[in-house]
N, C-alpha and C positions, 0 to 999 in steps of 0.2 A: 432097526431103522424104520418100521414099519409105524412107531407111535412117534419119528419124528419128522420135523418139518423143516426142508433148508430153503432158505433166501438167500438170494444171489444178487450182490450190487456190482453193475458191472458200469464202471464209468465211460466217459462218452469217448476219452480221449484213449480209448482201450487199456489203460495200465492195470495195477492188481487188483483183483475183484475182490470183492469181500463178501463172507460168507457167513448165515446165521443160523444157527438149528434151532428149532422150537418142540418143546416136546407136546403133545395135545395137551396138556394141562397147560402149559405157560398161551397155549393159542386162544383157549377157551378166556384164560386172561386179559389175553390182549383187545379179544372179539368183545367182549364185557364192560372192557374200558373206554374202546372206541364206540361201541353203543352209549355208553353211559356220556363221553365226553360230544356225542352228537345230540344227545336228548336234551346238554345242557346247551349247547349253539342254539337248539332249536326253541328252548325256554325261553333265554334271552333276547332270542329276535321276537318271539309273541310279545312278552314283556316290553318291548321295545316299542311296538306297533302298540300295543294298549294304555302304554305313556303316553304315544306322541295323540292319539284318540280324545284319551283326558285331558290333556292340558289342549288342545282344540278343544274343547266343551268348555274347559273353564277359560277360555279368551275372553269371553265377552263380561264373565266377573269380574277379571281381571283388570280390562279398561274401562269397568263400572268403577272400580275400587279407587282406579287410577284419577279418574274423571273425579270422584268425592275430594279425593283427595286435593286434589287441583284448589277446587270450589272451598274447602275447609280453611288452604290454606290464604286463597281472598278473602274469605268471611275476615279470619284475623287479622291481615293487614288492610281488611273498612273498620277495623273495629278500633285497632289502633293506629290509624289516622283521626276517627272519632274521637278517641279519648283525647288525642294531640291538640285537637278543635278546641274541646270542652274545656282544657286544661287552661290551653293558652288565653279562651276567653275570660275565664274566670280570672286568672292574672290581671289582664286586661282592665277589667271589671274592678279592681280591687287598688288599680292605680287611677284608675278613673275616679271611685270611690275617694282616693285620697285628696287627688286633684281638686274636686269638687269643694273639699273644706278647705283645703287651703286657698280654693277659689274663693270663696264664700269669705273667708278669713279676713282677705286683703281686699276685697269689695266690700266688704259690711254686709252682706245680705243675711238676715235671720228670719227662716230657716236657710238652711243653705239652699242654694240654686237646685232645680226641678230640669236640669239638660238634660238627664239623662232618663229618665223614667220610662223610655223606650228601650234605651241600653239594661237596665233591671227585668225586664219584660225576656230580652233576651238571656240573661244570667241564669234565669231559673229555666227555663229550655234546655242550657246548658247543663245543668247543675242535676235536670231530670234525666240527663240521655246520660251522663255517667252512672247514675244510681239504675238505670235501666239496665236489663240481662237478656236479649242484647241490647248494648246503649243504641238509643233512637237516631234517625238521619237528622242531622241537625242542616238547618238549608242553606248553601254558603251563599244566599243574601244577607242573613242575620252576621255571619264571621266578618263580610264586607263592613255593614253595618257598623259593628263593635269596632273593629279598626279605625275605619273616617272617624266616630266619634270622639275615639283614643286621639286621633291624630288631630281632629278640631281643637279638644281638651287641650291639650298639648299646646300646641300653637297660642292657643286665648289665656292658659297658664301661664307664656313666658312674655305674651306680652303684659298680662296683668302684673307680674314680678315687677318687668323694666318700670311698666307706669309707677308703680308702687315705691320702686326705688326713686325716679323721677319726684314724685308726691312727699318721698320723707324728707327728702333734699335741697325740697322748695320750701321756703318762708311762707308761713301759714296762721301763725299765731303773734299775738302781740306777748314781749317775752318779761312782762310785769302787771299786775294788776295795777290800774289807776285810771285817772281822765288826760284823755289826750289836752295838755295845755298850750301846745304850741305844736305847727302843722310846716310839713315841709315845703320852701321856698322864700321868698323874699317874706323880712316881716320888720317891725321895729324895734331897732338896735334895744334890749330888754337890759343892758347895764348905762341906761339915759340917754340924751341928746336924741336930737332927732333924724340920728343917719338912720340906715336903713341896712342890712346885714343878710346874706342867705343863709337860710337854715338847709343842712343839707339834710336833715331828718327827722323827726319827730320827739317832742319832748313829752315824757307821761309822769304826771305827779305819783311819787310814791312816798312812803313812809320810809326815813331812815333804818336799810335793813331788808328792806321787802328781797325775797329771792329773785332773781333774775335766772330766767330759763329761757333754756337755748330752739329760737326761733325754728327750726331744721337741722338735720342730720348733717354733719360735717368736721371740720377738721380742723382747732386752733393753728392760726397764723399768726397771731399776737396776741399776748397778756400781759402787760406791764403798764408802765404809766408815760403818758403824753400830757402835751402842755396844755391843751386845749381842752382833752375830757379828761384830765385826770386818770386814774386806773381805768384802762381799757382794754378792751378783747375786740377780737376779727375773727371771722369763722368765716372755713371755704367752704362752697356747698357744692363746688361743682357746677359745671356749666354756667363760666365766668360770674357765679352768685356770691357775693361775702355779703356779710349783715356785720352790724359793728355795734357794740354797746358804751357807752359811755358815764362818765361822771359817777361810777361806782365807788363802793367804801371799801369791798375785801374782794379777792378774785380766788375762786373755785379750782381755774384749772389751768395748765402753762403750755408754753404753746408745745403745737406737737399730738395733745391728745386726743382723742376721736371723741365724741359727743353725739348723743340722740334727741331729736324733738324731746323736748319737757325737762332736759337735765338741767339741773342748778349749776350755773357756769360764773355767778357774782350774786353779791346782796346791794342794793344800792347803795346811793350816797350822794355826796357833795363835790366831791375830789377833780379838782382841776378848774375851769371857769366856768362858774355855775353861780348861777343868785341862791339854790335851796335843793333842799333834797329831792331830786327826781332821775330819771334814766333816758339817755338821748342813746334813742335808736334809730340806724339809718341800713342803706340796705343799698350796695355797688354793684352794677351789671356792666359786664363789657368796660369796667373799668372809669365809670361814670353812674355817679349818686344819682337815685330815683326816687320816686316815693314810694315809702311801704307799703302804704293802702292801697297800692293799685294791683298788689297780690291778691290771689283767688282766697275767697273766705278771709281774709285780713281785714276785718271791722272793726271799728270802734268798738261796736256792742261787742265783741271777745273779750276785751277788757276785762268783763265781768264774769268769765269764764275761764279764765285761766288759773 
């Protein structure tokens, strides 16, 4: 008994005790263990304390790194809102670009119109901050700029379209070569006596044959034959316009079809009551004959131009 060692557990509530023998070797075990499992408590708290040490040293890396990061990740969204800028101006730029010819087009201007040659000034701005690493600040006066211009563009486009449309639709040209022989209004009865007759529009000597083309852009209403001009045509133009051709030999087109400035719509002739071969043109607004020539550019001297 003398190399062993008893432990006594004696509960609180006095019931059976319990009882442990240890022989000195199993103690020197136990003492070895309990040393070795205190030396590891004690590692772990140093270890613990010299964590918490380092990572306080490294705090202020830490919201360096945070802070970059912050900043990197504005850099990228100035960079791509920049490119956004650049992109959309050049778009911009490229319908404008279009604009511009088709301005130029329906104006006549050769070369084409010089609007924008502030707006190009700004394109290549643009065009340098994308090719740029990092792309450049582009200054949103210029983005302003390009817009209103776009949007001026825009606006002087759709009105130049309407005029345009306006312009094809209106009677403009005299729609046969010849000399104007007889002139709209009162004039004397030209099959004898001496009554006196209104001419509701213009007679133009032509050669049996000559093509007759169509005054403005519009839309047969009649092609057939009347008593008074023989084979005749009516074209609507729009905004209460018809023009009317008369006394032709052969008709081009029937009613119903659409027709452009310059198309051949008859060849002259004699046909209906006519002393000779020529072409009576006339020209109803609002429902009441006018004279032709009192349209913009509708000269005589066209005559020799068409």
């Amino acid at each position: 008994m003398n190399d062993k060692y008893t432990i006594i557990i004696i509960p609180p509530d006095h019931s059976d005790t319990c009882q442990f023998q240890l022989s000195k070797r199993k103690k020197r075990y136990l003492s070895r263990g309990m040393l070795i499992i205190g030396l590891m408590i004690i590692g772990l708290f140093i270890r613990n304390l010299y964590l918490s040490h380092y990572i306080r040293g490294l705090q202020s890396s830490i919201d360096n790194i945070s802070q970059l990061k912050s900043t990197v990740e504005e850099r990228d969204q100035e960079i791509a809102t920049l490119n956004e800028k650049s992109i959309q101006m050049i778009e911009d730029s490229t319908r404008i670009k279009d604009l511009e010819g088709k301005l130029s087009s329906i104006l006549e201007l050769h070369p084409p119109s010089s609007l924008s040659f502030l707006s190009r000034g700004i394109i290549s701005e643009a065009q340098n901050s994308i090719q740029a690493n990092p792309p450049l600040q582009i200054p949103a006066q210029n983005v302003h700029i390009m817009a209103d211009n776009l949007s001026i563009l825009l606006r002087g486009y759709e009105a130049a379209v309407l005029q345009n449309e306006q312009i094809k639709h209106t009677p403009s040209i005299l729609p046969v070569k010849g000399e104007i022989t007889s002139y709209f209004g009162y004039r004397q009865n030209p099959f004898g006596g001496w009554s006196k007759e209104f001419h509701d529009g213009i007679d133009i000597a032509a050669n049996y044959g000559s093509p007759v083309l169509a005054a403005a852009d519009g839309i047969i209403i009649f092609a057939d034959r009347s008593s008074a001009y023989g084979l005749r045509i009516d074209i609507d133009h729009g905004n209460e316009i018809v023009t009317f051709y008369g006394h032709n030999s052969r008709l081009m087109v029937k009613k119903g079809d659409k027709v452009e400035k310059y198309d051949i719509i008859a060849y002259s002739g004699n046909s209906g009551r006519s002393t000779g071969a020529h072409l009576h043109y006339g020209i109803i607004v609002n429902g009441k004959t006018v004279d032709p020539l009192i349209f913009p550019r509708l000269q005589r001297e066209e005559s020799n131009d068409v």
